[in-house]
DOTIKE-557522 format. One record per residue (C-alpha): residue number from 0; residue in three letters; x, y, z. Coordinates in nm, 2 decimals, padded with zeros to 4 digits. Layout:
N
<r><num>NUM</num><residu>ALA</residu><c1>X</c1><c2>Y</c2><c3>Z</c3></r>
...
REM end
This chain:
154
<r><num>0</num><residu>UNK</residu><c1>10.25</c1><c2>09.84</c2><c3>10.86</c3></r>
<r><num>1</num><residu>UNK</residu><c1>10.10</c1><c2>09.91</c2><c3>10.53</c3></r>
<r><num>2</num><residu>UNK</residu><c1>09.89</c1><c2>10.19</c2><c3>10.63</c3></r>
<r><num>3</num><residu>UNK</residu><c1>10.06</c1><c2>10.52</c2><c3>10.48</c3></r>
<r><num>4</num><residu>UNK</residu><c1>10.09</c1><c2>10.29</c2><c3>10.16</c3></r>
<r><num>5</num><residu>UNK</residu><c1>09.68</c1><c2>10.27</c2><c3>10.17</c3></r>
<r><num>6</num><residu>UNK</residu><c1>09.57</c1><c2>10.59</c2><c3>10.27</c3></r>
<r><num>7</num><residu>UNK</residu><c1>09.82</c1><c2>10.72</c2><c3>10.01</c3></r>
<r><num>8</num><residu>UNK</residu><c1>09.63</c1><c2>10.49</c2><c3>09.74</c3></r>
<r><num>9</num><residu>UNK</residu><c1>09.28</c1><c2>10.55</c2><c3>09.91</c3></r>
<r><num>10</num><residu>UNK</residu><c1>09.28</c1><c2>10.92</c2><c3>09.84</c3></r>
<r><num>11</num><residu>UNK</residu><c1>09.42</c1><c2>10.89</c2><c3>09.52</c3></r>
<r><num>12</num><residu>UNK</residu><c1>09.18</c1><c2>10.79</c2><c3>09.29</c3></r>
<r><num>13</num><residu>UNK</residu><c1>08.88</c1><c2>10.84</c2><c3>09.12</c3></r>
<r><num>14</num><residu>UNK</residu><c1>08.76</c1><c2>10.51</c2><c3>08.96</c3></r>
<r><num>15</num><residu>UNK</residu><c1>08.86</c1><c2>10.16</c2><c3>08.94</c3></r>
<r><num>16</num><residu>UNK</residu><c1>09.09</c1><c2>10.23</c2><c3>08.63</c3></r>
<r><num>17</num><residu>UNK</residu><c1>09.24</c1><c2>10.46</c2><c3>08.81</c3></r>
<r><num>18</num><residu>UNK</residu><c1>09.33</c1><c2>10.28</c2><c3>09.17</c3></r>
<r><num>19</num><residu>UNK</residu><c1>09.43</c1><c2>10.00</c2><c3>08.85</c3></r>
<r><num>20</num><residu>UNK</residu><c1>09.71</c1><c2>10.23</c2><c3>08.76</c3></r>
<r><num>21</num><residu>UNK</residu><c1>09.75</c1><c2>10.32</c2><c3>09.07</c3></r>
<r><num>22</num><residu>UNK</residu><c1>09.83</c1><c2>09.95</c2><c3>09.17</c3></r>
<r><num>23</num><residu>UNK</residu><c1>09.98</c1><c2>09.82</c2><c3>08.86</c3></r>
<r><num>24</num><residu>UNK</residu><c1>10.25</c1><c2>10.21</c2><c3>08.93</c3></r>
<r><num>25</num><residu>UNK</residu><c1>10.34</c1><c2>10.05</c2><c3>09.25</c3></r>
<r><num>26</num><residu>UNK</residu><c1>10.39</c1><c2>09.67</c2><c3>09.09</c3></r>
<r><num>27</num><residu>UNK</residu><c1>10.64</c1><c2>09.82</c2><c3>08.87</c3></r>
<r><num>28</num><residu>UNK</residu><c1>10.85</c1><c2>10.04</c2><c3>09.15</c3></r>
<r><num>29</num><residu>UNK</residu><c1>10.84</c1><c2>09.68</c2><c3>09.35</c3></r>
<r><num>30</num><residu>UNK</residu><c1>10.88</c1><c2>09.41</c2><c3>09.15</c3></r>
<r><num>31</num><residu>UNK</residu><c1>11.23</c1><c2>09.18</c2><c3>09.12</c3></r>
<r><num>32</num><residu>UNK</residu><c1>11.39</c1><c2>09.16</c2><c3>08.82</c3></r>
<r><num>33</num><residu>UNK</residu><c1>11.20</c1><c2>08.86</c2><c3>08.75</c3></r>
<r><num>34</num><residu>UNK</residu><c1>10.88</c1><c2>09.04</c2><c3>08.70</c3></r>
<r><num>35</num><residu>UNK</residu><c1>10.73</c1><c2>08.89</c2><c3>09.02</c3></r>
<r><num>36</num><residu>UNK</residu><c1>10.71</c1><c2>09.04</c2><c3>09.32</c3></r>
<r><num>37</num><residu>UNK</residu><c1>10.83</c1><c2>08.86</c2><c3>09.64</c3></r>
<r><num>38</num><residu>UNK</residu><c1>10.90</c1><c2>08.94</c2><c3>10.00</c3></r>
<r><num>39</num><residu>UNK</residu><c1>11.22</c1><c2>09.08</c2><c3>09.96</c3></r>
<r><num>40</num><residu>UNK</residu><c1>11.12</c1><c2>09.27</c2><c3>09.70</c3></r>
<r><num>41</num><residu>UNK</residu><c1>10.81</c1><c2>09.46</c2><c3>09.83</c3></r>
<r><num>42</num><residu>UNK</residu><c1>11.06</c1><c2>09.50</c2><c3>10.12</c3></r>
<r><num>43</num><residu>UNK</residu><c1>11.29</c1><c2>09.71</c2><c3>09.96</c3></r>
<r><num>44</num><residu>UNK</residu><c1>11.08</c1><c2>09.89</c2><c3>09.70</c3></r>
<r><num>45</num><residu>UNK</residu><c1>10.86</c1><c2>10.00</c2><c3>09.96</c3></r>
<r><num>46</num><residu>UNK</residu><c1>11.19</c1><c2>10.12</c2><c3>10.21</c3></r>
<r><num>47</num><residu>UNK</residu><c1>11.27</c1><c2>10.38</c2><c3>09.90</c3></r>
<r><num>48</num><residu>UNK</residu><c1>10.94</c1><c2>10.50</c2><c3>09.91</c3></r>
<r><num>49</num><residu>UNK</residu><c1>10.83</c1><c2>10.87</c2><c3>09.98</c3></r>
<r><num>50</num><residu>UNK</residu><c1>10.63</c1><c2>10.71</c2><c3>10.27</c3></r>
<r><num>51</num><residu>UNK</residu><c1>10.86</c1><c2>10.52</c2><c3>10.42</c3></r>
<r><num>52</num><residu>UNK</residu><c1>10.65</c1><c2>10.16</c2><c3>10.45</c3></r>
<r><num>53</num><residu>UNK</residu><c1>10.82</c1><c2>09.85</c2><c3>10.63</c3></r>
<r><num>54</num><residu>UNK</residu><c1>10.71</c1><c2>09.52</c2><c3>10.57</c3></r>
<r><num>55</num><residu>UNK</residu><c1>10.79</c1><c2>09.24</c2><c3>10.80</c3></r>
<r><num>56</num><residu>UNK</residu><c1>10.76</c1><c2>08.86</c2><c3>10.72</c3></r>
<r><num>57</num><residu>UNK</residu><c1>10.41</c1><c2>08.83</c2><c3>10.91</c3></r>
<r><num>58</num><residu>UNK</residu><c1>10.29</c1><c2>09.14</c2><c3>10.71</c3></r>
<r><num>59</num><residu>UNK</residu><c1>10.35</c1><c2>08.92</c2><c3>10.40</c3></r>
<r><num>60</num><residu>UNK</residu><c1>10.23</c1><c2>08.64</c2><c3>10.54</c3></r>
<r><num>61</num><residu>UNK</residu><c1>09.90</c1><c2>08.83</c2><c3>10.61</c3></r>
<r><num>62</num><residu>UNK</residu><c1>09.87</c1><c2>09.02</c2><c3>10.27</c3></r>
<r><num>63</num><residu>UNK</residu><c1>09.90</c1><c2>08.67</c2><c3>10.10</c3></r>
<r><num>64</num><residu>UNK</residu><c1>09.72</c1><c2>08.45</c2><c3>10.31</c3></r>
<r><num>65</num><residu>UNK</residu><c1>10.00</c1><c2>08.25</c2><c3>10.43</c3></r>
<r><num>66</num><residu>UNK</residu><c1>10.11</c1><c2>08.22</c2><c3>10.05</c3></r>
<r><num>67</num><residu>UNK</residu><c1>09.78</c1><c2>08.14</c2><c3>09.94</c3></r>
<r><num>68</num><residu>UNK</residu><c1>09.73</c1><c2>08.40</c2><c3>09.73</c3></r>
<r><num>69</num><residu>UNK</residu><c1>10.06</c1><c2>08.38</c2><c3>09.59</c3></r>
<r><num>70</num><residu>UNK</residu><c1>10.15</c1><c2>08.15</c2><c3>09.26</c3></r>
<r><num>71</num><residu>UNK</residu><c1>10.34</c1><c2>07.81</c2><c3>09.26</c3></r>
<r><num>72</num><residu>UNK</residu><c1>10.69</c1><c2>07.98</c2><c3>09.34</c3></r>
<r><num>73</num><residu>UNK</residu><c1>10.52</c1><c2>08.23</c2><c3>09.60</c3></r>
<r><num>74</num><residu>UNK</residu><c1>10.55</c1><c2>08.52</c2><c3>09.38</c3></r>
<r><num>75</num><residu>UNK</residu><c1>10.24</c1><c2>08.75</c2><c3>09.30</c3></r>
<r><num>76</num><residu>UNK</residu><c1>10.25</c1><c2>08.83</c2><c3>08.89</c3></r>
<r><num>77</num><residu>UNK</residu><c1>10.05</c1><c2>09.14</c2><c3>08.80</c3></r>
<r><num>78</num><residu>UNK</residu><c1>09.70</c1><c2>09.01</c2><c3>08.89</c3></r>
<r><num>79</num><residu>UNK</residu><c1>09.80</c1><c2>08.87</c2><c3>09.20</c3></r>
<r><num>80</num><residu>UNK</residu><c1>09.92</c1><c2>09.15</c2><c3>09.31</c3></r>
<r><num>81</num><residu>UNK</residu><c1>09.63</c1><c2>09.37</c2><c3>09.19</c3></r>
<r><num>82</num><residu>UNK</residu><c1>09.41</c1><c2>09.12</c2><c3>09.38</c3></r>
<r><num>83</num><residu>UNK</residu><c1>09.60</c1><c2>09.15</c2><c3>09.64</c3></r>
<r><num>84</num><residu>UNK</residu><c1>09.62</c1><c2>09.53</c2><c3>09.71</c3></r>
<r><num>85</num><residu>UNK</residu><c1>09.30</c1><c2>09.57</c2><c3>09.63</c3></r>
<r><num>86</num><residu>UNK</residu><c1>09.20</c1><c2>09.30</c2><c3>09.93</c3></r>
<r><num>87</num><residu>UNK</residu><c1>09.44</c1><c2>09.52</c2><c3>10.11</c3></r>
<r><num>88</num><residu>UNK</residu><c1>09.23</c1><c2>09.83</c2><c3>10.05</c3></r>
<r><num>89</num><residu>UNK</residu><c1>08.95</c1><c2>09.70</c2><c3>10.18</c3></r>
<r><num>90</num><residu>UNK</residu><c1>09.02</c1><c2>09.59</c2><c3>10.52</c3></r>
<r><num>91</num><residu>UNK</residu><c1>09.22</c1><c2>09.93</c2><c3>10.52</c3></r>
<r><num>92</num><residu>UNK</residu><c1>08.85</c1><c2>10.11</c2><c3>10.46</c3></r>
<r><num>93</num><residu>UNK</residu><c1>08.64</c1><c2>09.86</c2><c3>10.67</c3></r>
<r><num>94</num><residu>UNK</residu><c1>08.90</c1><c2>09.92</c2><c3>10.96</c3></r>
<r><num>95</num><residu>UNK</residu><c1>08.88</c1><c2>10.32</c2><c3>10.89</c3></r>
<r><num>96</num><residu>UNK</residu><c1>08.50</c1><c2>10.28</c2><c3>10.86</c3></r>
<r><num>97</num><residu>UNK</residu><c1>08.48</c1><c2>10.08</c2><c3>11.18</c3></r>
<r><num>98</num><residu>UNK</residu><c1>08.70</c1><c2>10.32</c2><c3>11.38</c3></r>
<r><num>99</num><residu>UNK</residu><c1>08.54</c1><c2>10.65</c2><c3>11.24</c3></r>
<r><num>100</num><residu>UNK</residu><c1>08.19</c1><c2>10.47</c2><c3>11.34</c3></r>
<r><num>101</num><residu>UNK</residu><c1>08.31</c1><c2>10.38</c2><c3>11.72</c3></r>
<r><num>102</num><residu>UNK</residu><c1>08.48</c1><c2>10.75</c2><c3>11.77</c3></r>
<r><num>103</num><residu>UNK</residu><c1>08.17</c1><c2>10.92</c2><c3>11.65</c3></r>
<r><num>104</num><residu>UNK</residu><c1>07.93</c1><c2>11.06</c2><c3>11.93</c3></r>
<r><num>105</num><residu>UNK</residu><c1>07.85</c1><c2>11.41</c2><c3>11.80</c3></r>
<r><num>106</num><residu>UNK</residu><c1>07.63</c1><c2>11.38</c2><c3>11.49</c3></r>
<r><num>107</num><residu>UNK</residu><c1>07.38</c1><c2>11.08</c2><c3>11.48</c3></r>
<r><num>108</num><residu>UNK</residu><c1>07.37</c1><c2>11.17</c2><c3>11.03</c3></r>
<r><num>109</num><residu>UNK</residu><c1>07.74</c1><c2>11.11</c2><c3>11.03</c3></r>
<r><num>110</num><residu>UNK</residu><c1>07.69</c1><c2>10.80</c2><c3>11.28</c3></r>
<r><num>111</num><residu>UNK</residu><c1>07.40</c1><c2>10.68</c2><c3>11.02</c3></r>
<r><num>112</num><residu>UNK</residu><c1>07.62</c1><c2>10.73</c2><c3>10.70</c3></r>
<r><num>113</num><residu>UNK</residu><c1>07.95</c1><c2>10.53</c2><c3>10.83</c3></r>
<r><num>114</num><residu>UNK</residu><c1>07.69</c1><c2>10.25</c2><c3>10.93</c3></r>
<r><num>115</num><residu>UNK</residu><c1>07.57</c1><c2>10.28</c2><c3>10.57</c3></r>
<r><num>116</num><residu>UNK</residu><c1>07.89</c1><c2>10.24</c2><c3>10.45</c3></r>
<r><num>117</num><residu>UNK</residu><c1>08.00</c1><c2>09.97</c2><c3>10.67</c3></r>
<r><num>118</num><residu>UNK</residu><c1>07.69</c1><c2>09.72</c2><c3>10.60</c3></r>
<r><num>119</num><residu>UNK</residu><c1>07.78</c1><c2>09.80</c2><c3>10.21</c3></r>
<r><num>120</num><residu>UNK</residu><c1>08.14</c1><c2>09.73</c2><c3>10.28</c3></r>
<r><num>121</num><residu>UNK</residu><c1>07.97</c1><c2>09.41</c2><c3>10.48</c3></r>
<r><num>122</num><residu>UNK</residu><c1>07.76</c1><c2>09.30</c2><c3>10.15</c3></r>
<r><num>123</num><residu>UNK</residu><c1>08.06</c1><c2>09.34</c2><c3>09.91</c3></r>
<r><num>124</num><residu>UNK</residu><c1>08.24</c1><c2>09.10</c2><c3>10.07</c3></r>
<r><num>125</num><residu>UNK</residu><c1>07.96</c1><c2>08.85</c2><c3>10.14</c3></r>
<r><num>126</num><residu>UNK</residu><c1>07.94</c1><c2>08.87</c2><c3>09.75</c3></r>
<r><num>127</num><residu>UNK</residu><c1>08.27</c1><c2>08.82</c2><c3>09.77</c3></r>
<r><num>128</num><residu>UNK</residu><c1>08.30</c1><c2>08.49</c2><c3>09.92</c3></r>
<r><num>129</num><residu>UNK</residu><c1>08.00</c1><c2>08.38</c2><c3>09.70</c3></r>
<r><num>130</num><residu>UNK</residu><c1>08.14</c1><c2>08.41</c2><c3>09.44</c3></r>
<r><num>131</num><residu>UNK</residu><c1>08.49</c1><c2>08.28</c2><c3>09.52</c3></r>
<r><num>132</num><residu>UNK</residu><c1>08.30</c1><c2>07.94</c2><c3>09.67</c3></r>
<r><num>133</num><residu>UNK</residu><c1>08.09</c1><c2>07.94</c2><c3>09.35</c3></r>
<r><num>134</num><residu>UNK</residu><c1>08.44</c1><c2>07.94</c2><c3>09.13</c3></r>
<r><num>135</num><residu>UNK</residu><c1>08.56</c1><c2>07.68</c2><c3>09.38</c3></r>
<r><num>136</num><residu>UNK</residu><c1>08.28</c1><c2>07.48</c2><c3>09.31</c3></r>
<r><num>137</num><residu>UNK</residu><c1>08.26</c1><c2>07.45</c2><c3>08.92</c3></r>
<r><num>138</num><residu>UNK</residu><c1>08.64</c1><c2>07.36</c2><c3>08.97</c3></r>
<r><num>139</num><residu>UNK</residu><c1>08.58</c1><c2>07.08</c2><c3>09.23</c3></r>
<r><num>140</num><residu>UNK</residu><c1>08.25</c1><c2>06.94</c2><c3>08.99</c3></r>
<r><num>141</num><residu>UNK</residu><c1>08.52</c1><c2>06.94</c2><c3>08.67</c3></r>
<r><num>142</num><residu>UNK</residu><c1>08.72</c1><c2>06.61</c2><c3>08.65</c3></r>
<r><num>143</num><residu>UNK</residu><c1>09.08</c1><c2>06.67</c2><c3>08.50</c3></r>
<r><num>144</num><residu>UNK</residu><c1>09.03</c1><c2>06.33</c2><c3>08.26</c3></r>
<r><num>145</num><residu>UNK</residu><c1>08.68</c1><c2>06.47</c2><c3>08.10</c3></r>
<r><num>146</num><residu>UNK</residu><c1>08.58</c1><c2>06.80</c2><c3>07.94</c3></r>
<r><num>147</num><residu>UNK</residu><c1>08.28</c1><c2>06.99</c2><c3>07.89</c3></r>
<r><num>148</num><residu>UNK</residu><c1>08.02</c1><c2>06.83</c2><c3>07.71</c3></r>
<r><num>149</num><residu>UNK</residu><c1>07.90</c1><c2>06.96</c2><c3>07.35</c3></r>
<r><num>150</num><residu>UNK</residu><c1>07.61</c1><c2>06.91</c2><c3>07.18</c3></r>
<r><num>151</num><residu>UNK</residu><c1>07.65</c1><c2>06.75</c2><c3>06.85</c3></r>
<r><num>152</num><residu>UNK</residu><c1>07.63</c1><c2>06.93</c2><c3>06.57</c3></r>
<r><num>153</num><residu>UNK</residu><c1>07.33</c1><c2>06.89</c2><c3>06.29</c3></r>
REM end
């Protein structure tokens, strides 16, 4: 459902700053009133755009995880929603890869060069999940009743 909304964003941009903008653009033109975008909010910011992008309930419920990437109140704030566009993006380009990769028969270089581009896209977000169960981690070792240890002063 959010396809024209990706390719629109994919093509658009030159480096990470940019696709920031790009992102933080679309925030603004979706957010509620509150500052926060929710459900009904992407909903209907997304219905006035140029592209004409419909979001059901389970689209929301995938792009957040089943609310797990949402805050307290199931609202994504600027980062979240950053984070979550961007995760967005790439299944969108893993999925484009994947596809270009199975309809190719005619050139093995091009055939070689989406297979490249999927075992990078494969890496990424193996690196991904490292690091997010490495975060995970040092918050699980940290008890809420101690803090970090200093070393005294001399």
């Amino acid at each position: 459902a959010l396809d024209p909304l990706l390719e629109r964003i994919s093509s658009c941009y030159d480096t990470a700053s940019d696709l920031n903008n790009q992102i933080g653009r679309l925030f603004q033109a979706v957010a509620s009133e509150h500052g926060k975008v929710t459900f009904e909010s992407l909903q209907s910011g997304l219905a006035k755009a140029p592209y004409k992008v419909h979001v059901s309930v389970e689209d929301w419920e995938d792009m957040t995880e089943e609310g797990d990437l949402c805050d307290g109140q199931g609202l994504l704030d600027p980062p979240l929603f950053q984070a979550v566009m961007r995760k967005q993006l790439e299944i969108f380009g893993e999925r484009i890869v994947a596809d270009a990769l199975a309809m190719n028969q005619a050139s093995p270089e091009v055939g070689a060069m989406l297979s490249a581009c999927k075992l990078l896209l494969t890496h990424l977000e193996d690196k991904q999940d490292n690091v997010r169960r490495s975060k995970s981690n040092v918050r699980l070792s940290r008890s809420p009743h101690t803090s970090p240890r200093r070393s005294p002063r001399r």
